[in-house]
DSSP file (Angstrom, degrees, kcal/mol; ACC not computed):
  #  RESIDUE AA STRUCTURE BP1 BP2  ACC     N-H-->O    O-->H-N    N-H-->O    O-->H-N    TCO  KAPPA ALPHA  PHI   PSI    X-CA   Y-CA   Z-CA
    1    1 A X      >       0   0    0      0, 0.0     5,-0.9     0, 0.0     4,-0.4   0.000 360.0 360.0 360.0 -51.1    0.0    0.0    0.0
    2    2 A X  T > 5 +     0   0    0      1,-0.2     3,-0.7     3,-0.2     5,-0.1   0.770 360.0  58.9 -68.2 -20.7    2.7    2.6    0.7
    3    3 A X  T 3 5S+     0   0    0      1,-0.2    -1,-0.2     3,-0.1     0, 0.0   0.817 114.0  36.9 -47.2 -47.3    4.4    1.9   -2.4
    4    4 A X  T 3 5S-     0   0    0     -3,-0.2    -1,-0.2     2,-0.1    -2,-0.2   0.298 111.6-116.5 -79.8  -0.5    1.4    2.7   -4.2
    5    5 A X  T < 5 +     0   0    0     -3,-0.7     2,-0.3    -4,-0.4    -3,-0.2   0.987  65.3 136.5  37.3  90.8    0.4    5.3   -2.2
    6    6 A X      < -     0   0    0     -5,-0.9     2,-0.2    45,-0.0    -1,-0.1  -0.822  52.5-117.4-157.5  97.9   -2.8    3.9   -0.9
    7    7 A X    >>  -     0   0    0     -2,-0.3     3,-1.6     1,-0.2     4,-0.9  -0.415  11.0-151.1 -72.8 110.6   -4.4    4.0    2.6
    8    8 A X  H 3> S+     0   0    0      1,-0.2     4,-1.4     2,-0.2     5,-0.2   0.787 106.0  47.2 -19.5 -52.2   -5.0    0.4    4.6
    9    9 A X  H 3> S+     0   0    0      1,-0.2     4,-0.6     2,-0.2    -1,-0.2   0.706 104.0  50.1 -89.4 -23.1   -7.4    2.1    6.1
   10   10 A X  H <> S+     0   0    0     -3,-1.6     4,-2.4     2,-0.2     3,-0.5   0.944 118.0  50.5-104.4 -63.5   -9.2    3.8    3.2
   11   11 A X  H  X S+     0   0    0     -4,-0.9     4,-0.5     2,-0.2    -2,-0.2   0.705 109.4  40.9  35.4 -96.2   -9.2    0.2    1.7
   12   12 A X  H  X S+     0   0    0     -4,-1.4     4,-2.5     2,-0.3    -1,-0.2   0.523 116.8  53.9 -69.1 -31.5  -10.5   -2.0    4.4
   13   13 A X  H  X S+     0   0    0     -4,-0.6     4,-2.7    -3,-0.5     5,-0.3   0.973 111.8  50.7 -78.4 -70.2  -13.3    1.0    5.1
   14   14 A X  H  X S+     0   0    0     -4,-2.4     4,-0.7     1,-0.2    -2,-0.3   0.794 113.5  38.4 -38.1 -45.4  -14.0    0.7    1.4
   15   15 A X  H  X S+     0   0    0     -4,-0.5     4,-0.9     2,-0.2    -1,-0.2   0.789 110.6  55.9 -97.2 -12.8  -14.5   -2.9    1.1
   16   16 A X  H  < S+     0   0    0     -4,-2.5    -2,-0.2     1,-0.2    -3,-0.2   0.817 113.7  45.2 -69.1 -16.2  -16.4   -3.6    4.3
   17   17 A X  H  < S+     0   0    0     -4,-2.7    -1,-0.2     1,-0.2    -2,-0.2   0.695 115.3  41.6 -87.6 -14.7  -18.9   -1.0    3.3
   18   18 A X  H  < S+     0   0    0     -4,-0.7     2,-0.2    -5,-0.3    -1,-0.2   0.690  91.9  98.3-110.4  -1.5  -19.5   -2.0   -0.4
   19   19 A X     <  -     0   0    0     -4,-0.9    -4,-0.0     1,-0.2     0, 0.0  -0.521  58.7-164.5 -59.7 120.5  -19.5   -5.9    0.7
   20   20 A X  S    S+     0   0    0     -2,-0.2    -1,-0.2     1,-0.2    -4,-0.0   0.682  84.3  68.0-106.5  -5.0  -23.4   -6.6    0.8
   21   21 A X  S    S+     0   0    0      1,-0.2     2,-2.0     2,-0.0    -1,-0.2   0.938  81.7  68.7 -54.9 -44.2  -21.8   -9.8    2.9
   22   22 A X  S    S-     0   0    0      1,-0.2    -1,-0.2    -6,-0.1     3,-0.2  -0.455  71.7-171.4 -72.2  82.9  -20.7   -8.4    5.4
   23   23 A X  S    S+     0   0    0     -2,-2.0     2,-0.3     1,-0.2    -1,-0.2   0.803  71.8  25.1 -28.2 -69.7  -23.9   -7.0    7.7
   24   24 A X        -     0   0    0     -3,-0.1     2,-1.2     2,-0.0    -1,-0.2  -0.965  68.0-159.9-163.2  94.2  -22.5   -5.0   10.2
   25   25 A X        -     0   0    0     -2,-0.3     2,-0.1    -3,-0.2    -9,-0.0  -0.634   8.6-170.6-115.5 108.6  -19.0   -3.0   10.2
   26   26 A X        -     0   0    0     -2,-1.2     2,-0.3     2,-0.0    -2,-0.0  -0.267   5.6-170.7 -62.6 148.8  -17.3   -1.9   13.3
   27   27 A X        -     0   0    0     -2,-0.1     2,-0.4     2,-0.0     8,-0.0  -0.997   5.0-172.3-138.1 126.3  -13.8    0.7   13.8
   28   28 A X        -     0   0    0     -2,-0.3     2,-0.2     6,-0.0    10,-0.0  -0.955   4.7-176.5-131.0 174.6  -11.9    1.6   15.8
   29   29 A X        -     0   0    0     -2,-0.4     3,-0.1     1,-0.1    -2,-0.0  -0.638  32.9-148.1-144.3-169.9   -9.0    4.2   16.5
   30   30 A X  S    S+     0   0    0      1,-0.2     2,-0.3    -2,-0.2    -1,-0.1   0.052  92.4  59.0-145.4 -13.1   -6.4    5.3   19.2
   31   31 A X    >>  -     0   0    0      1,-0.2     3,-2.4     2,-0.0     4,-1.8  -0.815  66.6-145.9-142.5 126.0   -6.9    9.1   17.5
   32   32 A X  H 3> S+     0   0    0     -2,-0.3     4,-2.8     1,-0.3    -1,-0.2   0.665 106.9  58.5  -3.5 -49.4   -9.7   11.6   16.9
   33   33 A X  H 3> S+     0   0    0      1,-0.3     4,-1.4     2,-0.2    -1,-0.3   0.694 106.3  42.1 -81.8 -31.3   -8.0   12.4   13.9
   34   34 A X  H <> S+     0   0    0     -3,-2.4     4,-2.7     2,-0.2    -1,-0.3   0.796 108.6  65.7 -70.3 -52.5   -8.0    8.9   12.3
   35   35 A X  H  X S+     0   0    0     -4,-1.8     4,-0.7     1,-0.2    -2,-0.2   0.800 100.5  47.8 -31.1 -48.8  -11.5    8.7   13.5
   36   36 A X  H >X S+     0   0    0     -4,-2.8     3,-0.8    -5,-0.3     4,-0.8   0.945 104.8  56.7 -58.4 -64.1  -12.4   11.3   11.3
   37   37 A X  H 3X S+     0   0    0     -4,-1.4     4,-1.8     1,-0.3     5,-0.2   0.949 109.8  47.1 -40.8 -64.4  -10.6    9.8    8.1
   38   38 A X  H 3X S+     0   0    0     -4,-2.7     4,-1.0     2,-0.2    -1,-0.3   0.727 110.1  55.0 -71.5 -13.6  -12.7    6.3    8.4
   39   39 A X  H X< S+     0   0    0     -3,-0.8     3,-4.1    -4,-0.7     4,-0.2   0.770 108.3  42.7 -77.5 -91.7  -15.6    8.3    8.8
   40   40 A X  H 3X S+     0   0    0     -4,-0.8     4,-1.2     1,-0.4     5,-0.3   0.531 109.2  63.2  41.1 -87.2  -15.0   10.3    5.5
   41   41 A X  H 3< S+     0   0    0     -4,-1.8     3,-0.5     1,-0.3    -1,-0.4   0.739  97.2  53.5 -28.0 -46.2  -14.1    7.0    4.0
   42   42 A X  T X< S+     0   0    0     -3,-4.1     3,-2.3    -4,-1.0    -1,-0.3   0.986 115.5  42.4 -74.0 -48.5  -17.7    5.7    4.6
   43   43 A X  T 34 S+     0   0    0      1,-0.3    -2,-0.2    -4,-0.2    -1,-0.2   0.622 102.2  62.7 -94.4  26.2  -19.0    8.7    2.8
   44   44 A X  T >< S+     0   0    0     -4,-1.2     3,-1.9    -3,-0.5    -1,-0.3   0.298  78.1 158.5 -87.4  15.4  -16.6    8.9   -0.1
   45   45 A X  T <   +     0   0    0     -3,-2.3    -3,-0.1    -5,-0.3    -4,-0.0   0.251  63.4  19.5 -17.5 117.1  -18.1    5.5   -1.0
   46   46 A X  T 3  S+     0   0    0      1,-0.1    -1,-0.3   -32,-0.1    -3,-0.0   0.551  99.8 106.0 102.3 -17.2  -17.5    4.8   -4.6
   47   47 A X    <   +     0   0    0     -3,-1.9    -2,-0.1    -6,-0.2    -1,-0.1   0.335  32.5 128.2 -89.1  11.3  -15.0    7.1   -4.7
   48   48 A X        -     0   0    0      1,-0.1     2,-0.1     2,-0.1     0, 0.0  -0.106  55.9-123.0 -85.2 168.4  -11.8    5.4   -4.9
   49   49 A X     >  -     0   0    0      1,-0.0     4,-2.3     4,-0.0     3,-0.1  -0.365  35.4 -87.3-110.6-152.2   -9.7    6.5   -7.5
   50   50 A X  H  > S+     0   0    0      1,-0.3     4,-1.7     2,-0.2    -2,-0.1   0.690 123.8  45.8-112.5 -46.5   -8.3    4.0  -10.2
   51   51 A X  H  > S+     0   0    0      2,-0.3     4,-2.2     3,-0.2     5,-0.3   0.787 110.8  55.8 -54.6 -58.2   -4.9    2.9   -8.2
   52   52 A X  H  > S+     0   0    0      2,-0.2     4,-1.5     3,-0.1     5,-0.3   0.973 109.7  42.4 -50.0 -79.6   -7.0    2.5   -5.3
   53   53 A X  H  X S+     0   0    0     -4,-2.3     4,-1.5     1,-0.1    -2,-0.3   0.751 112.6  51.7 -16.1 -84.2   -9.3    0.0   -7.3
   54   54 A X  H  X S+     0   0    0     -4,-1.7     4,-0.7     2,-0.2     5,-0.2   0.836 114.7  44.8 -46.1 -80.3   -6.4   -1.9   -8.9
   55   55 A X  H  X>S+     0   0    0     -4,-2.2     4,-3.5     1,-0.2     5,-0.6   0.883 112.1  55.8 -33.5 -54.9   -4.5   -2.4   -4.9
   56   56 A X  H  X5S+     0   0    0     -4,-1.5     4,-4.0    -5,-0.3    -2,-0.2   0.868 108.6  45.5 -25.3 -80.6   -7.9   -3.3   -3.7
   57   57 A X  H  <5S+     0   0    0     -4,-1.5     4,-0.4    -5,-0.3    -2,-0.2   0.791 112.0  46.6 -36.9 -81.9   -8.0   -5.8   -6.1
   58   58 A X  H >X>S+     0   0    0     -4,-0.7     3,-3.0     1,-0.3     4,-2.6   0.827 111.3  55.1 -11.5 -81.3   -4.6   -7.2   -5.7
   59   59 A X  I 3X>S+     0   0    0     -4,-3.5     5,-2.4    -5,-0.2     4,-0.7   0.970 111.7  45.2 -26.5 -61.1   -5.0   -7.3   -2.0
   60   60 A X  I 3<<S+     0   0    0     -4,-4.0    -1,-0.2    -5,-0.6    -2,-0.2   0.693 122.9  27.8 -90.6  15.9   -7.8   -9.1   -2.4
   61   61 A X  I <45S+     0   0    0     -3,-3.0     6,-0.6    -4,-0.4     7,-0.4   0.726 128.7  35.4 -95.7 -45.5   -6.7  -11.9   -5.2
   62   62 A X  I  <5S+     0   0    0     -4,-2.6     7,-0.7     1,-0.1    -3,-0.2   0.562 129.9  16.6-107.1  -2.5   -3.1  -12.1   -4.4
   63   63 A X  I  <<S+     0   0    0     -5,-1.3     7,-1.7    -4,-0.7    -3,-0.1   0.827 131.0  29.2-116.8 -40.9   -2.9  -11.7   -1.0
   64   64 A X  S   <S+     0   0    0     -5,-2.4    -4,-0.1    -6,-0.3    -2,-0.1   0.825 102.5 102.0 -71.7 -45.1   -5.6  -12.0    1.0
   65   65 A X  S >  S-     0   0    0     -6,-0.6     3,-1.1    -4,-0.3     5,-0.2   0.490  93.7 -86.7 -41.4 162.7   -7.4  -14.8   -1.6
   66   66 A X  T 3  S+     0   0    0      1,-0.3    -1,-0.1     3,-0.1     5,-0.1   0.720 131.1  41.2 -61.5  -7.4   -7.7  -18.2   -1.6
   67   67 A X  T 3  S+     0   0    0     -6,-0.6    -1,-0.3     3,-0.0    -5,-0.1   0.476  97.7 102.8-113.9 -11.9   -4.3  -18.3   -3.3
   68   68 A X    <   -     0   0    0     -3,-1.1     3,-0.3    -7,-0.4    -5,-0.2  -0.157  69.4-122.8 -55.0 159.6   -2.7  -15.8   -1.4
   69   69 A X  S    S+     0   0    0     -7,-0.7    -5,-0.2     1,-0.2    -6,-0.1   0.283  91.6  51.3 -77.0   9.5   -0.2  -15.8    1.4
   70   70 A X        +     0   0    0     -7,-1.7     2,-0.3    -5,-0.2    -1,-0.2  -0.334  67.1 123.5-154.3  58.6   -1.4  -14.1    4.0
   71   71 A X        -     0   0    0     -3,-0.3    -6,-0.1     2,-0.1    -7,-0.0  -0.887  46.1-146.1-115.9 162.3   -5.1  -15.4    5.2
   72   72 A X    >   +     0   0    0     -2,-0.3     3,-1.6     2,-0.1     4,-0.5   0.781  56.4 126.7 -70.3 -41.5   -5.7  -16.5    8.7
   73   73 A X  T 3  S-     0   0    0      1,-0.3    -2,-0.1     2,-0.1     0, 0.0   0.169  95.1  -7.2 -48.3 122.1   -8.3  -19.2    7.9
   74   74 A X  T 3> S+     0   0    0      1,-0.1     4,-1.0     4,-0.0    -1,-0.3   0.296  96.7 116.1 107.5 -16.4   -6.3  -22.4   10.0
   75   75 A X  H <> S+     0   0    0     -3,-1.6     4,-2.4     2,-0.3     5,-0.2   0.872  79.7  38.0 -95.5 -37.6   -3.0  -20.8   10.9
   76   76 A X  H  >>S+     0   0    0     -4,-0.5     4,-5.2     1,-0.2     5,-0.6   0.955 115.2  52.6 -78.8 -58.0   -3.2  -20.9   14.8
   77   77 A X  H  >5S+     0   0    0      2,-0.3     4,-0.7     1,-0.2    -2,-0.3   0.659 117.3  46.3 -47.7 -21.4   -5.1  -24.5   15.0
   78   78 A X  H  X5S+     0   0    0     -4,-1.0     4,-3.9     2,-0.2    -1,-0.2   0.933 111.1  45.7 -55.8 -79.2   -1.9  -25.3   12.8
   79   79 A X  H  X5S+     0   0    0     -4,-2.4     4,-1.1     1,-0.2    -2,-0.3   0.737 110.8  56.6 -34.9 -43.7    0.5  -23.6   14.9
   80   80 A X  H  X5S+     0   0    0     -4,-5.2     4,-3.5     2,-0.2     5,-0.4   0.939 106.9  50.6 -82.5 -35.9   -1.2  -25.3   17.9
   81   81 A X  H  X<S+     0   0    0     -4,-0.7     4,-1.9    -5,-0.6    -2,-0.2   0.991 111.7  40.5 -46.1 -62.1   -0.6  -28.7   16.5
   82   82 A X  H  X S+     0   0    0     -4,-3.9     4,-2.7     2,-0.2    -1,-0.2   0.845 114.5  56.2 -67.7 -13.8    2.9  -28.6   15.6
   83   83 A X  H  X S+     0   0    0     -4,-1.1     4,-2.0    -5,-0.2    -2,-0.1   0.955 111.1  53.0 -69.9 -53.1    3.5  -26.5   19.4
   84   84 A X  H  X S+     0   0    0     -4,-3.5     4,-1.5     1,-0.2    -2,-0.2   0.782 110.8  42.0 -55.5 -27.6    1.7  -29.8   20.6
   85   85 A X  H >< S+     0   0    0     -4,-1.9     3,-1.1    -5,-0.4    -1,-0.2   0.989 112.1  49.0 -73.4 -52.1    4.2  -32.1   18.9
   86   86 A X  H ><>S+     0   0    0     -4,-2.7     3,-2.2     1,-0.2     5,-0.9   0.886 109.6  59.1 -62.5 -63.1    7.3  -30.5   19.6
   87   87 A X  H ><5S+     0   0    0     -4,-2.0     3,-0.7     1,-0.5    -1,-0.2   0.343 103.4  50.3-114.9 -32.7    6.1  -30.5   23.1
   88   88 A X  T <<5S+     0   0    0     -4,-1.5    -1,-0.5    -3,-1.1    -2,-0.2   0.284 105.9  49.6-107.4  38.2    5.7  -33.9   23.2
   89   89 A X  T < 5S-     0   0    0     -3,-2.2    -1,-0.3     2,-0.1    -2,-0.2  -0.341 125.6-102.1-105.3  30.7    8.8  -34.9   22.1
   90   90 A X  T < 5 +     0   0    0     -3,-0.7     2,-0.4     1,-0.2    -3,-0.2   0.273  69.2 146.8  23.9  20.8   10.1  -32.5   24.6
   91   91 A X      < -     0   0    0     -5,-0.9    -1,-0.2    -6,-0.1    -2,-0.1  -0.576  61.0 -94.8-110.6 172.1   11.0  -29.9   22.8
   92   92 A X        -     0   0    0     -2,-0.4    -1,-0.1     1,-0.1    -6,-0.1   0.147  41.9-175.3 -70.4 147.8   11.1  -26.0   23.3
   93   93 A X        -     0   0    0      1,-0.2    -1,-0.1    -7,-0.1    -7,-0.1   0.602   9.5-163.5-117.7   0.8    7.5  -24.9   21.7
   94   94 A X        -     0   0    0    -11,-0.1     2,-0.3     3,-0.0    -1,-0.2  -0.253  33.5 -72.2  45.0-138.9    7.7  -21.1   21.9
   95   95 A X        -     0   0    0      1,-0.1     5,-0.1     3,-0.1   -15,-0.0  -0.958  23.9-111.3-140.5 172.8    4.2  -19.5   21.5
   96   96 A X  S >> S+     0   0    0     -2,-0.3     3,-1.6     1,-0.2     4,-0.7   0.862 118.3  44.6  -5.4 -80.5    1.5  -18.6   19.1
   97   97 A X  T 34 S+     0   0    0      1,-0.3    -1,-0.2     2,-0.2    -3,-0.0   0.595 117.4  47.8 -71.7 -19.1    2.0  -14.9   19.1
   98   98 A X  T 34 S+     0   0    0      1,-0.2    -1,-0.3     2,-0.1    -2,-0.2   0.325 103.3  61.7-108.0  27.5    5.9  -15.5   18.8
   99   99 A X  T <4        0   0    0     -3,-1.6    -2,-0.2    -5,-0.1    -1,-0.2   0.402 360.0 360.0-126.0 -29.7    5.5  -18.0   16.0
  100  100 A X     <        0   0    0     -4,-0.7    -2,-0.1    -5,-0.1    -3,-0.1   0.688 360.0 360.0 -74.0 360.0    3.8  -15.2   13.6
């Protein structure tokens, strides 16, 4: 996204809102000031401009996608399996959060 110049936020805001799957989308922020952008974002609906589109997309074929690298779907229930293996074979398992 920063390569491209393209705000995560502006993004994510954008596709929960035009996603008729998604029911119900919740936000949150740590600054007024951020607050304000994702609100903006819900009423530029529609507005992204051409670069935006084209990351969206990307994000959401090649990364996010079923063929992407980087979905969650599995990854801790994974992670807790193999923790569980080394663990009983005695060896050191780390954690979760320090395995991502």
């Amino acid at each position: 996204c920063v390569k491209n110049d393209a705000d995560i936020g502006r993004l994510c805001m954008q596709f929960a809102i035009r996603e008729e799957s998604i029911p119900t989308t919740l936000f949150s922020t740590r600054s007024m000031k951020r607050f304000r952008e994702n609100l903006q974002h819900c009423y530029d609906l529609n507005k992204m401009t051409e670069k935006e589109e084209e990351v969206l997309q990307y994000l959401l074929n090649d990364v996010f996608g079923p063929h992407g690298a980087l979905n969650w779907q599995g990854i801790e229930v994974k992670q807790y399996w193999e923790m569980l293996d080394k663990a009983r074979k005695g060896e050191a398992t780390g954690s979760i959060s320090g395995a991502m």
